[in-house]
BALOBA-1460 file (C-alpha; in Angstrom, 3 decimals):
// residues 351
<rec num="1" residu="x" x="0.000" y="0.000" z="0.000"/>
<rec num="2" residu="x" x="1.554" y="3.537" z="-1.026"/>
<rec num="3" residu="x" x="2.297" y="6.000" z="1.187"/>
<rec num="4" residu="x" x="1.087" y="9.451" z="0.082"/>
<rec num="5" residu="x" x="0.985" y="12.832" z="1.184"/>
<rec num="6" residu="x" x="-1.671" y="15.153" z="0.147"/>
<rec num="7" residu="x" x="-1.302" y="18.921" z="0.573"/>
<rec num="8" residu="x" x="-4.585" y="20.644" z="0.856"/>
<rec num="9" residu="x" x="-6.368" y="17.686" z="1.599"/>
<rec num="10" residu="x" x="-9.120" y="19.686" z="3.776"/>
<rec num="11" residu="x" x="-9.861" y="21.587" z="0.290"/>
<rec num="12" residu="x" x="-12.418" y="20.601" z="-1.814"/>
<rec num="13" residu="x" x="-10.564" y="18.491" z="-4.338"/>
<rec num="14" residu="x" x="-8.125" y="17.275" z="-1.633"/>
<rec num="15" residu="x" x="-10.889" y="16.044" z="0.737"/>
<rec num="16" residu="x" x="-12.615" y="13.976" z="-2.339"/>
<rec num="17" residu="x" x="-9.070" y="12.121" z="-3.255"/>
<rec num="18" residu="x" x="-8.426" y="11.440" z="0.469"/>
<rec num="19" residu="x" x="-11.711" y="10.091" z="1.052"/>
<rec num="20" residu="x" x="-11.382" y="8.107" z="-2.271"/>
<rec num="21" residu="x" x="-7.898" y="6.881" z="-1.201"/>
<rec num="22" residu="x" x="-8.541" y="5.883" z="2.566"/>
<rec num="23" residu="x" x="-12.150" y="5.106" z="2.133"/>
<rec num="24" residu="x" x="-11.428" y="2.442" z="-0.665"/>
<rec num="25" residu="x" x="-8.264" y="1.096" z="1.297"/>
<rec num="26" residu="x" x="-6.084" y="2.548" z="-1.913"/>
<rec num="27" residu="x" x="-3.063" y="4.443" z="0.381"/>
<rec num="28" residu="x" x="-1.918" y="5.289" z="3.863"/>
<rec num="29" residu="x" x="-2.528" y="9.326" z="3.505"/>
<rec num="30" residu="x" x="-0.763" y="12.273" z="5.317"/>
<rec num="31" residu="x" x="-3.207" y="15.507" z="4.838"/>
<rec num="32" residu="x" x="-0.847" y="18.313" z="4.775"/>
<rec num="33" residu="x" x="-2.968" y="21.550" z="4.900"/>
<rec num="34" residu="x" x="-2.559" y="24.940" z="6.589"/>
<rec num="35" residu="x" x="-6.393" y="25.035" z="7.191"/>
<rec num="36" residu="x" x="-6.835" y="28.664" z="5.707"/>
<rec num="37" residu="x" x="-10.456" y="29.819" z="5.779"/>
<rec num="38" residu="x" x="-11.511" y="27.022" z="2.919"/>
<rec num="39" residu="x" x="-10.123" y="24.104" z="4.717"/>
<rec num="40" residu="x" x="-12.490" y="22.106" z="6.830"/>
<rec num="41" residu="x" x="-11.816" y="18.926" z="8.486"/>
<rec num="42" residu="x" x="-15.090" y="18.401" z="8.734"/>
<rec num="43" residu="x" x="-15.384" y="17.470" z="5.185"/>
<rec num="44" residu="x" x="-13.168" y="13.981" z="5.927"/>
<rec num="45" residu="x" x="-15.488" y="12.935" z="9.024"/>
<rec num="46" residu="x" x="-16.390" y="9.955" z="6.894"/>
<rec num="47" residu="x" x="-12.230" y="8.606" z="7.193"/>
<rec num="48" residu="x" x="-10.849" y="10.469" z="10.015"/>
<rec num="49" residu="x" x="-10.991" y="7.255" z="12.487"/>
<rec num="50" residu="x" x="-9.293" y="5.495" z="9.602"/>
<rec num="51" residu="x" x="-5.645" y="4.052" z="11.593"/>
<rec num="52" residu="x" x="-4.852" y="5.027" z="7.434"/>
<rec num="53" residu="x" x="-5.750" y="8.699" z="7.340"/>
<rec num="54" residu="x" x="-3.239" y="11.086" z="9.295"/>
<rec num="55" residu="x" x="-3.294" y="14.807" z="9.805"/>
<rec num="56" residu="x" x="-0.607" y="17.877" z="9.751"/>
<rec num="57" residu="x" x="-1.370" y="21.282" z="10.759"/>
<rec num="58" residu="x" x="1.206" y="22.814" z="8.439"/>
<rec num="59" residu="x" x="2.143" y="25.426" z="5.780"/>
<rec num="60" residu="x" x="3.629" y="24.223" z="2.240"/>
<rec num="61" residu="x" x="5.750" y="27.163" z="2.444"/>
<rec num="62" residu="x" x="7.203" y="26.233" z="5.547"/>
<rec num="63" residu="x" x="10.577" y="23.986" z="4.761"/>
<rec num="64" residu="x" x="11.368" y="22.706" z="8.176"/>
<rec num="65" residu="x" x="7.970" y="21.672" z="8.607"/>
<rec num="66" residu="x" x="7.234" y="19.678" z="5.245"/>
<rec num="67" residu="x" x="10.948" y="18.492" z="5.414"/>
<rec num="68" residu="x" x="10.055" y="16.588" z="8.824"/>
<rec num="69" residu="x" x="7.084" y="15.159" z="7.552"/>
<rec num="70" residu="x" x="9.067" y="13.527" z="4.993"/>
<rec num="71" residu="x" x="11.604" y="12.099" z="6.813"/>
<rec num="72" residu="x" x="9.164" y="11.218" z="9.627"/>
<rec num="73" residu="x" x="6.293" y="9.984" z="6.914"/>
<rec num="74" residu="x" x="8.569" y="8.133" z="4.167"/>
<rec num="75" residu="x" x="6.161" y="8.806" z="1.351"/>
<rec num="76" residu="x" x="6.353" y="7.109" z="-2.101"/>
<rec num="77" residu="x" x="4.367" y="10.260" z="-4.014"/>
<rec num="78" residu="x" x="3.036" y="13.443" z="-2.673"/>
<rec num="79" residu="x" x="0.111" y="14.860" z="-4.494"/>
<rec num="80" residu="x" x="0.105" y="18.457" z="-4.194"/>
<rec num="81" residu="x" x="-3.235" y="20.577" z="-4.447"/>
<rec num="82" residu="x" x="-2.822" y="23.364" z="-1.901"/>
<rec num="83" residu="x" x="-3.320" y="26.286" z="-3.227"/>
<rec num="84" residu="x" x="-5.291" y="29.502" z="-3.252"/>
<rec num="85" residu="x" x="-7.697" y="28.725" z="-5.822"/>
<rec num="86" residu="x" x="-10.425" y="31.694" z="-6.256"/>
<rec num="87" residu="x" x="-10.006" y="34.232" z="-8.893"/>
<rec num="88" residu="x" x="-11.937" y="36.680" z="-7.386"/>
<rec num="89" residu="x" x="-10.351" y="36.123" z="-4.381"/>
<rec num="90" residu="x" x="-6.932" y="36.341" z="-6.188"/>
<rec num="91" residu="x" x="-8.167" y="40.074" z="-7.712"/>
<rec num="92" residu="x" x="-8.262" y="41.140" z="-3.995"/>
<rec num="93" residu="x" x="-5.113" y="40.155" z="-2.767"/>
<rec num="94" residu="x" x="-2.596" y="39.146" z="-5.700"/>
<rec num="95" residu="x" x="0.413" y="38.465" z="-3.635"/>
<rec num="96" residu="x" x="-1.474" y="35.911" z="-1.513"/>
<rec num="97" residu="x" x="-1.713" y="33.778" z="-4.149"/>
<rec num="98" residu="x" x="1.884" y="34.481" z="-5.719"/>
<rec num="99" residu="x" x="3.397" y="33.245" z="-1.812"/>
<rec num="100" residu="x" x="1.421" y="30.160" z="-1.774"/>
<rec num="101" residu="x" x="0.949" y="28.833" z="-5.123"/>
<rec num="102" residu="x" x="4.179" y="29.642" z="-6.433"/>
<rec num="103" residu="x" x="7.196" y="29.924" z="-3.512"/>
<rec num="104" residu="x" x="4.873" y="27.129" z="-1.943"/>
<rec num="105" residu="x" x="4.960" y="24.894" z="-4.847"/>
<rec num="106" residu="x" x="8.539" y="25.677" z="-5.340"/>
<rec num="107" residu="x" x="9.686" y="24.371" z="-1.332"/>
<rec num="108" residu="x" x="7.923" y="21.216" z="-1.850"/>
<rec num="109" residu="x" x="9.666" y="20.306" z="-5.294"/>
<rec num="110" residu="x" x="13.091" y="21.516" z="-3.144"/>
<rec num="111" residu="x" x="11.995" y="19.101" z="-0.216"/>
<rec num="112" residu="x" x="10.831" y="16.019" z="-1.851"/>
<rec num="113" residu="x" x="13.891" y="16.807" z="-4.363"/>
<rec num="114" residu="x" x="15.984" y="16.370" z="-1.102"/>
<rec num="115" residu="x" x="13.502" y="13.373" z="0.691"/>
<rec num="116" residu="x" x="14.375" y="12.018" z="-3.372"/>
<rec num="117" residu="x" x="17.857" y="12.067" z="-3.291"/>
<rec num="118" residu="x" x="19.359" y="9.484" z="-1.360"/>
<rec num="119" residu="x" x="16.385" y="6.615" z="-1.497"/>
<rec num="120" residu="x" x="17.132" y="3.038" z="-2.795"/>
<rec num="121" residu="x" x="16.804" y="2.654" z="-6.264"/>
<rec num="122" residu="x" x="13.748" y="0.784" z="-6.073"/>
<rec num="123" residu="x" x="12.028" y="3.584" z="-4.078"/>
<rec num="124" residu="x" x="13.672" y="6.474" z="-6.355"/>
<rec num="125" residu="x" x="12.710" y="4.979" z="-9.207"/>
<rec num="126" residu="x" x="8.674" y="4.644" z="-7.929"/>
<rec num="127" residu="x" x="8.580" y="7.849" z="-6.436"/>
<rec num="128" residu="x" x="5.981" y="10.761" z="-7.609"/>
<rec num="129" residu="x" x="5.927" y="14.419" z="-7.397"/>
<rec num="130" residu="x" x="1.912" y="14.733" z="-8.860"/>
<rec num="131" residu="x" x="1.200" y="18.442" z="-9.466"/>
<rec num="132" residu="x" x="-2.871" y="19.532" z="-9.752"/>
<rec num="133" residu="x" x="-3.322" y="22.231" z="-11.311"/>
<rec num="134" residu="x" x="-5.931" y="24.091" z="-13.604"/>
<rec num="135" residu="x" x="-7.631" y="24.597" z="-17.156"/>
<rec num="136" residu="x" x="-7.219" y="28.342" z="-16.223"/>
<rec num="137" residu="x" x="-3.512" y="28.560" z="-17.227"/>
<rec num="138" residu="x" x="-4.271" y="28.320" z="-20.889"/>
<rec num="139" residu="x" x="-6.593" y="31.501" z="-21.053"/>
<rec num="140" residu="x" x="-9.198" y="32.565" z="-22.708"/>
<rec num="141" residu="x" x="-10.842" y="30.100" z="-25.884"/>
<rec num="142" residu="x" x="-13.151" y="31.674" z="-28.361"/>
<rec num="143" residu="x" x="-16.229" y="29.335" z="-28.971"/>
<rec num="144" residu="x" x="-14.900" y="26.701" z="-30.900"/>
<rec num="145" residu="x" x="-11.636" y="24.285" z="-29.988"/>
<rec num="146" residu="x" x="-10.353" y="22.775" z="-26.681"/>
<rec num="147" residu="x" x="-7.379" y="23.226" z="-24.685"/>
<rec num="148" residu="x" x="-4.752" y="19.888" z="-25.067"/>
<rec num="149" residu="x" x="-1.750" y="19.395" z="-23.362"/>
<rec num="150" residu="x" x="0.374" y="21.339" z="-25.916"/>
<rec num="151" residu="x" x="-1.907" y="24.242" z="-25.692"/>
<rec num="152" residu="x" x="0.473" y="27.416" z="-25.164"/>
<rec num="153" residu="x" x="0.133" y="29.176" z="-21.408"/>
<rec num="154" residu="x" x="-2.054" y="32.216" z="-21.924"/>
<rec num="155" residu="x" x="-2.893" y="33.267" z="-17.858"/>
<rec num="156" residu="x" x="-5.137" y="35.944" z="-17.531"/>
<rec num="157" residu="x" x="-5.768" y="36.582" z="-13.982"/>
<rec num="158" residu="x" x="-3.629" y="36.592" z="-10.621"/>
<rec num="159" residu="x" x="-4.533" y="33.169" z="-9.448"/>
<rec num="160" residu="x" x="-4.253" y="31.474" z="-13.089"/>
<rec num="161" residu="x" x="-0.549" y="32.925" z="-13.476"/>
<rec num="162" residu="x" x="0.229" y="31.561" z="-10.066"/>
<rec num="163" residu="x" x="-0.785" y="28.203" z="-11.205"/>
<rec num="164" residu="x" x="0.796" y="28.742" z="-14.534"/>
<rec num="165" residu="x" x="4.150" y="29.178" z="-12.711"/>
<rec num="166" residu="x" x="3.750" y="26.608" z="-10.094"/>
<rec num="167" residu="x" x="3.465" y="24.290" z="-13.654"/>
<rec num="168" residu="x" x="6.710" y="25.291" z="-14.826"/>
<rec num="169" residu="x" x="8.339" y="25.074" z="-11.434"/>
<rec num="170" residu="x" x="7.508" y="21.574" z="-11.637"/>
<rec num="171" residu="x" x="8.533" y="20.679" z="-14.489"/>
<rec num="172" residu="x" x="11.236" y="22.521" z="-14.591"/>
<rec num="173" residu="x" x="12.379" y="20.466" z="-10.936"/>
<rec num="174" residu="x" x="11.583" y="17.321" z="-13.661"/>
<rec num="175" residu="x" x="13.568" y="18.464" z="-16.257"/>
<rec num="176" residu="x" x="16.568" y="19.594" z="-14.134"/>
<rec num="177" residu="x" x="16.840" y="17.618" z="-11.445"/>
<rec num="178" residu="x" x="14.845" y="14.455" z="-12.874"/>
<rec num="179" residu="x" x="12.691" y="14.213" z="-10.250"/>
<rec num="180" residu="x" x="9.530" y="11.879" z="-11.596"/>
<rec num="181" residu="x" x="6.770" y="13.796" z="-11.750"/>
<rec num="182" residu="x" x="3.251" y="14.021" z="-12.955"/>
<rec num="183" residu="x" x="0.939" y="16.900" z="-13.912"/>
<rec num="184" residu="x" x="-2.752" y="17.441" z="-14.434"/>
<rec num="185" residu="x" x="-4.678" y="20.375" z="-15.558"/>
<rec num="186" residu="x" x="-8.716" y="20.020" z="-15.196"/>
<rec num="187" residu="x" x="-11.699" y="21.882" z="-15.479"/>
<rec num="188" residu="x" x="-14.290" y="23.439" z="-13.098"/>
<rec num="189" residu="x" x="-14.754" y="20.974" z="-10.508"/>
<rec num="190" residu="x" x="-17.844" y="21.026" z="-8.485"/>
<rec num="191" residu="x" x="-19.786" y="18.476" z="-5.987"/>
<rec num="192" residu="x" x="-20.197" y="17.818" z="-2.111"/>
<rec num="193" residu="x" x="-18.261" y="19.881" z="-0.096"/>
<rec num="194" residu="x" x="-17.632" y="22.501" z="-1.788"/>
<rec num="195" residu="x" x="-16.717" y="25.981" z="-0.263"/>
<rec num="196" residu="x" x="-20.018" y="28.277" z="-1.228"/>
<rec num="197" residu="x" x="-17.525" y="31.332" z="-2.483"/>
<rec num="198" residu="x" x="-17.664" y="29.270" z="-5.832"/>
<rec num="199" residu="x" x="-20.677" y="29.871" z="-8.598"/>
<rec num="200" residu="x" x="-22.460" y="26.773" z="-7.817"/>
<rec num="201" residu="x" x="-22.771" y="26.593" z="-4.262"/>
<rec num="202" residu="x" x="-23.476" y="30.176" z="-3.841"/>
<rec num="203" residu="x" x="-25.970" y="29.624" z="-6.043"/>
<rec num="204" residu="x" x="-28.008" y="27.243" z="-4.349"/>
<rec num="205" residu="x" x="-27.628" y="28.413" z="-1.008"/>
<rec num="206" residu="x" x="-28.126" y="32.115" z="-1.873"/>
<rec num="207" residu="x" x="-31.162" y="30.354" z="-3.703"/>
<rec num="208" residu="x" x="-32.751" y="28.847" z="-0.288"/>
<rec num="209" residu="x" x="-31.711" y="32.076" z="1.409"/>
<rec num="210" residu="x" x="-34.116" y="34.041" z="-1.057"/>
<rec num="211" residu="x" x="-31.207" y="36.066" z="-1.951"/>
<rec num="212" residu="x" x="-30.772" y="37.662" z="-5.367"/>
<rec num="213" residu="x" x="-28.428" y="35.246" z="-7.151"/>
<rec num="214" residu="x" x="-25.851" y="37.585" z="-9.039"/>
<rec num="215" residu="x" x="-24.726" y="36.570" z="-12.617"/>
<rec num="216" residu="x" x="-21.499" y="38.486" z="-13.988"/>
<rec num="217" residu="x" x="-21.718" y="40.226" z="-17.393"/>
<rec num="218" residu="x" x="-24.639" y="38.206" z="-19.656"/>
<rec num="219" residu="x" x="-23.911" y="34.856" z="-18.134"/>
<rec num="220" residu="x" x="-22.456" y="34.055" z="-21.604"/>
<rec num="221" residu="x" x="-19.010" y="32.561" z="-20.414"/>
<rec num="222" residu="x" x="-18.871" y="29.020" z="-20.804"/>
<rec num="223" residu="x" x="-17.062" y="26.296" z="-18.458"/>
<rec num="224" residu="x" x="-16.499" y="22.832" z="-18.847"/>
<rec num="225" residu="x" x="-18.338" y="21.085" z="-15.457"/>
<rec num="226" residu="x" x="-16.480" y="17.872" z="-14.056"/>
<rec num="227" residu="x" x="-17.831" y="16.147" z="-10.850"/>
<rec num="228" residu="x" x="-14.951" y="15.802" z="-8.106"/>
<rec num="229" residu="x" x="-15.564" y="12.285" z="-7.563"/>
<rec num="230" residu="x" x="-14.580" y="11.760" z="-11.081"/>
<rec num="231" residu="x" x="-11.778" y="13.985" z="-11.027"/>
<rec num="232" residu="x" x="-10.588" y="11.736" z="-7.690"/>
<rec num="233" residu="x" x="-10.432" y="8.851" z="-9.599"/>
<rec num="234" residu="x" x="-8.556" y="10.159" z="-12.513"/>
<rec num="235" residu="x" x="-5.718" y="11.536" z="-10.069"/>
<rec num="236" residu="x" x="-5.087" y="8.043" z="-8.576"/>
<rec num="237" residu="x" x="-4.903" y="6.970" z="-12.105"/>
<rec num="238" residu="x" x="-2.404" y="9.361" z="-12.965"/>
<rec num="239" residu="x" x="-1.003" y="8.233" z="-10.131"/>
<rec num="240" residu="x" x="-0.192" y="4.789" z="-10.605"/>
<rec num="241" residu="x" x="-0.298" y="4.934" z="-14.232"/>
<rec num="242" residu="x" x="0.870" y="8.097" z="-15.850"/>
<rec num="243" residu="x" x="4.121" y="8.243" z="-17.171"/>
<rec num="244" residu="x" x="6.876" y="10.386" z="-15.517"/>
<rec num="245" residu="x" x="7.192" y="14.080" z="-17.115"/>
<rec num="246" residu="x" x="3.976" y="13.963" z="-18.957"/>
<rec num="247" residu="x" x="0.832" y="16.296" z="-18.840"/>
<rec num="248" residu="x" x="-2.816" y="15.281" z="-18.329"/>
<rec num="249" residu="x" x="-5.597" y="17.037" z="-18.973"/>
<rec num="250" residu="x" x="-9.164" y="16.479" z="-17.382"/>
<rec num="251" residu="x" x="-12.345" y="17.138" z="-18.287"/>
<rec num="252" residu="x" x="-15.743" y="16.165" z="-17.989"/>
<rec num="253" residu="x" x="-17.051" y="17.264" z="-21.549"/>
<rec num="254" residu="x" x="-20.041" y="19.202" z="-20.328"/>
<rec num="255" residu="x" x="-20.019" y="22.650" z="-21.638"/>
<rec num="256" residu="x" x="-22.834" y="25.196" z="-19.866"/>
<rec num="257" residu="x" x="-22.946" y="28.882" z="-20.144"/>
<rec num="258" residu="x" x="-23.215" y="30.257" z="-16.499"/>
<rec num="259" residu="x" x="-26.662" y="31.456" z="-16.889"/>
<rec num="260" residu="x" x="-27.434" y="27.811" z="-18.310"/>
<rec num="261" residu="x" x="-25.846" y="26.631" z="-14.515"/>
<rec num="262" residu="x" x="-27.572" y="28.915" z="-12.853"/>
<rec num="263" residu="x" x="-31.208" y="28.103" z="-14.151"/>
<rec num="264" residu="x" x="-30.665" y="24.312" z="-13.887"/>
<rec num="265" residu="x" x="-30.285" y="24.805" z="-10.426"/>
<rec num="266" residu="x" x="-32.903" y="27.500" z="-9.957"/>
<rec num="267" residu="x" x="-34.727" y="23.904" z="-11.909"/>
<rec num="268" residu="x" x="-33.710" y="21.762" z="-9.709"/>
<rec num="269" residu="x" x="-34.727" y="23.642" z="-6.564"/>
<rec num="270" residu="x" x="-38.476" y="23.997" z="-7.919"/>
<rec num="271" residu="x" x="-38.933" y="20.224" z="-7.903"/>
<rec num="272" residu="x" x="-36.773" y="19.281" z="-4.453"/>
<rec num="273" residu="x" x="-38.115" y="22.696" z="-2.407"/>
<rec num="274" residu="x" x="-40.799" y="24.689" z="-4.285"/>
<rec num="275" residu="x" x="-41.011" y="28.251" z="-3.004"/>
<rec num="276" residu="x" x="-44.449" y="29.258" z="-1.436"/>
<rec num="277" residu="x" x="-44.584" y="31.685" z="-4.249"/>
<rec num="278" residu="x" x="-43.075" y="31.869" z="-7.723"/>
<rec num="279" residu="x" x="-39.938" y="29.751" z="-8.946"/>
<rec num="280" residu="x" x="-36.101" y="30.376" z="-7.953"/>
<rec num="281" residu="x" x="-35.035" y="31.826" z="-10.935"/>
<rec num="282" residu="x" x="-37.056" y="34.726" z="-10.137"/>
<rec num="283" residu="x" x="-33.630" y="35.900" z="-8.159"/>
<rec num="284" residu="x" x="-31.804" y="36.000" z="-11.262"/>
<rec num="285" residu="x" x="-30.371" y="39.231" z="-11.174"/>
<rec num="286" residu="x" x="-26.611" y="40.300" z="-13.752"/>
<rec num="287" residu="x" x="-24.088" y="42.663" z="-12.379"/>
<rec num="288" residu="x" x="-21.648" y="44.178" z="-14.082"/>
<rec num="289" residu="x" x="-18.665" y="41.378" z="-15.243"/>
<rec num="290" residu="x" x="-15.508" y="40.368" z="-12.922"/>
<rec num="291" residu="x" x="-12.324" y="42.134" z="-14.546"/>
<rec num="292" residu="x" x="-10.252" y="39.982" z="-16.950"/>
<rec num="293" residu="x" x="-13.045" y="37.233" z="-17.226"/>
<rec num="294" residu="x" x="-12.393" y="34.734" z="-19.401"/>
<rec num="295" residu="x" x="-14.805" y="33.935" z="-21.796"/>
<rec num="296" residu="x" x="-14.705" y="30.412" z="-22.389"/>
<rec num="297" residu="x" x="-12.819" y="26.810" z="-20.999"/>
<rec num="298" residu="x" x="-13.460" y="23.573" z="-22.596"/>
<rec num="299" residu="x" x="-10.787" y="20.469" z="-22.101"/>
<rec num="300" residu="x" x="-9.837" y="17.950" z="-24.129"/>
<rec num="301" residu="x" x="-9.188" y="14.526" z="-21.991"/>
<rec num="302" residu="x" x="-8.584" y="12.450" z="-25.006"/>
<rec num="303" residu="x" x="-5.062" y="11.466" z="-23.875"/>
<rec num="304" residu="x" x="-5.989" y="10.849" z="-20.456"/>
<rec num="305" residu="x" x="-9.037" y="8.535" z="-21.774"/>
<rec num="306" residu="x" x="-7.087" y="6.787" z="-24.623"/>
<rec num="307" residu="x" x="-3.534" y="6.123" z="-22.625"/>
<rec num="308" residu="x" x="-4.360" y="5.525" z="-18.829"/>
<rec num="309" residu="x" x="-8.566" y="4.171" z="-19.817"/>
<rec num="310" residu="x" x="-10.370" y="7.296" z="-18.074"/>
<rec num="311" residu="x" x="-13.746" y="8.157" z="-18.155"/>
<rec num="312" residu="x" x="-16.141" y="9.772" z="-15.962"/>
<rec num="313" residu="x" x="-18.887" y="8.432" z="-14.343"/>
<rec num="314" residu="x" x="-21.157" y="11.312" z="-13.884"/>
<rec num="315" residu="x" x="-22.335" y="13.308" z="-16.646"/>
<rec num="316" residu="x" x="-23.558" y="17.083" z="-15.522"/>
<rec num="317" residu="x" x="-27.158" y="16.349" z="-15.702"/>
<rec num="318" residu="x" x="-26.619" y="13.430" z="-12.690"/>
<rec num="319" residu="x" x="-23.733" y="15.356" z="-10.830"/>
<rec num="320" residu="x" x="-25.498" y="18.834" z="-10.730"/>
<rec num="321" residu="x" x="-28.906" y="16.542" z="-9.275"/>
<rec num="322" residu="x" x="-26.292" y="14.624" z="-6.547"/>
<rec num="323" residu="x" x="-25.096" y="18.026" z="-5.686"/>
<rec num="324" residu="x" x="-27.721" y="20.223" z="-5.400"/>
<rec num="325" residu="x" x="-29.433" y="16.958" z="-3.215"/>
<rec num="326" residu="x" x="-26.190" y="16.906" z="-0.922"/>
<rec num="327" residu="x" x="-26.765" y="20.514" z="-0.021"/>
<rec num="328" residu="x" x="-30.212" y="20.391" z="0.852"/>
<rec num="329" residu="x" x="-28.904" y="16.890" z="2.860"/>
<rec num="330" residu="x" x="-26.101" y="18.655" z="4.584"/>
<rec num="331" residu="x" x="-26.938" y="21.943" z="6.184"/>
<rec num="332" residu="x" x="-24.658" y="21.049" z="9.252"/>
<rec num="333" residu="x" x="-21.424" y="20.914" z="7.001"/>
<rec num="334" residu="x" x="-22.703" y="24.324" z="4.855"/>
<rec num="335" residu="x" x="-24.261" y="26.386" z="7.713"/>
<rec num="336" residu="x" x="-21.387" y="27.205" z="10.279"/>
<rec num="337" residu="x" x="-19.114" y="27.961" z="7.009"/>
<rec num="338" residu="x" x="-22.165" y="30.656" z="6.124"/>
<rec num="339" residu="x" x="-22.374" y="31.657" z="9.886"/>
<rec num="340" residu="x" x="-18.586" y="32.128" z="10.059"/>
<rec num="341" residu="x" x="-16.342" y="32.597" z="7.153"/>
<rec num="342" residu="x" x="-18.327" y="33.488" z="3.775"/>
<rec num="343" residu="x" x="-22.305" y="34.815" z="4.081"/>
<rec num="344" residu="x" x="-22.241" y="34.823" z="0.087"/>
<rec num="345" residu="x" x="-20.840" y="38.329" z="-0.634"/>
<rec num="346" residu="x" x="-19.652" y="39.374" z="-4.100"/>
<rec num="347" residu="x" x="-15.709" y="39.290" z="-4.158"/>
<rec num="348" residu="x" x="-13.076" y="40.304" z="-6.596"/>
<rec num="349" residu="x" x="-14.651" y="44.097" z="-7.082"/>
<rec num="350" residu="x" x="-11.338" y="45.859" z="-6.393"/>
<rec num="351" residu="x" x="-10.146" y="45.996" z="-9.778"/>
């Protein structure tokens, strides 16, 4: 059974691969996070007895802490998905995302480089650095194509350049150094726990809240939807299967323009929990677009299905019914996070 670190792994995406991993018996898991104001342990209650789940109160950035856990830990891969990951968010407070994303990233290539090093053959040779990154680094696509592994870096905002870099920083630490590792770039992710700063969340709790549910510009940009379960699975794949150095790209091939999201939701939320009066979408309302939003993201997971036999399971008509169920289910995970951290304000107006 591997032994795998996971940084972030009270995020959203993190939480979904460690319960995948421990609740399936797949890995003995370290979760390295910081617990910034989108972690949540609460989100792993389902494995956190597990004698094969472990957690560390730590920052990425912090090299005397990560090295320890290493030498203390022994991991054969660590999969890294801390990161500040909201681009309004990122509007607010640039350098933020610069310090963790990028001199972050760059400590933990220098510390596993080191942890590397001096292992047997055997366990140099099966080691993995496994980078998760994002469909934002590529830009902006006009409505037709996809973005493919080879597509050129186009970042347009302050968190999608930090991830951009944190890319190259990998492989660069592959190229250079030959460290084996592994990168993935996916789409918009969205499912159960998920913090309710991002558009679908917000949406159906500002929904239930009979708040006005904001919708930038027209609603005409266009994101590619892929249910974190599904995106779980294809990291483990990568992980055991990918091929050192090389670039995957994920994708659930479901194209919606926000406003499409948004009323399939308001849809949704008319047959679970009709309102006494009217229908959800009433609370529509459009305010005037974020700054430097990109128009449209749509992947292209061919490699990833034809090499390493991906697919996903859930298709966005299923996942956006499973998700907008698990929130009306789950009020005890959503509610103190409303209460406490985010009420659903609009962010990212500085610009």
């Amino acid at each position: 059974m591997k032994k795998v670190i996971v940084t972030g792994g009270a995020g959203f995406i993190g939480s979904a691969l460690i319960r995948h991993l421990v609740g399936n018996r797949l890995a003995e898991v370290v979760n390295l996070d910081k617990l910034t104001y989108a972690g949540n342990l609460e989100s792993l209650q389902s494995v956190e007895k597990s004698p094969l789940y472990h957690f560390e109160q730590a920052d990425i950035c912090d090299p005397v802490a990560v090295k320890r856990l290493f030498d203390e830990f022994q991991p054969d891969t660590i999969m890294h998905l801390a990161a500040e990951s909201h681009v309004d968010r990122s509007i607010d407070d640039p350098l933020c995302f610069v310090k963790t994303n990028v001199l972050g990233t760059a400590n933990l290539l220098q510390c596993a480089l080191e942890y590397w090093r001096p292992l047997p053959d055997e366990r140099k040779a099966a080691f993995r650095f496994q980078h998760i990154s994002t469909d934002e680094v590529y830009g902006s696509l006009g409505a037709a194509g996809f973005f493919k592994e080879t597509t050129p870096y186009d970042p347009k905002s302050p968190y999608s350049a930090s991830k951009a870099s944190s890319d190259h920083l990998v492989r660069a630490w592959g190229h250079t150094f030959n460290l084996p590792v592994l990168l993935s770039n996916c789409s918009n992710n969205y499912g159960p726990f998920h913090f309710p700063e991002k558009l679908i969340p917000l949406v159906i709790l500002n929904a239930l809240d009979g708040k006005q549910l904001p919708i930038y510009g027209k609603g005409e940009n266009v994101r590619d939807w892929l249910y974190v379960e599904d995106h779980a699975k294809a990291l483990w794949l990568i992980n055991e299967k990918g091929v050192p150095g090389e670039t995957y790209n994920i994708g659930g091939h479901n194209e919606r323009t926000n406003l499409e999201v948004v009323k399939t939701i308001c849809a949704i939320l008319d047959d679970l929990r009709p309102k006494a009066q009217g229908n959800y979408a009433d609370q529509i309302v459009f305010v005037t677009d974020r700054p430097g939003h990109d128009l449209r993201y749509a992947i292209d997971s061919d490699k990833l299905q034809k090499e390493l036999g991906w697919k996903p399971e859930e298709n966005f008509d299923t996942g956006i019914c499973k998700t907008v169920q698990w929130y009306l289910d789950n009020a005890w995970w959503w509610k103190p996070i409303r209460e406490k951290k985010y009420a659903g304000q609009r962010l990212g107006g500085k610009a």
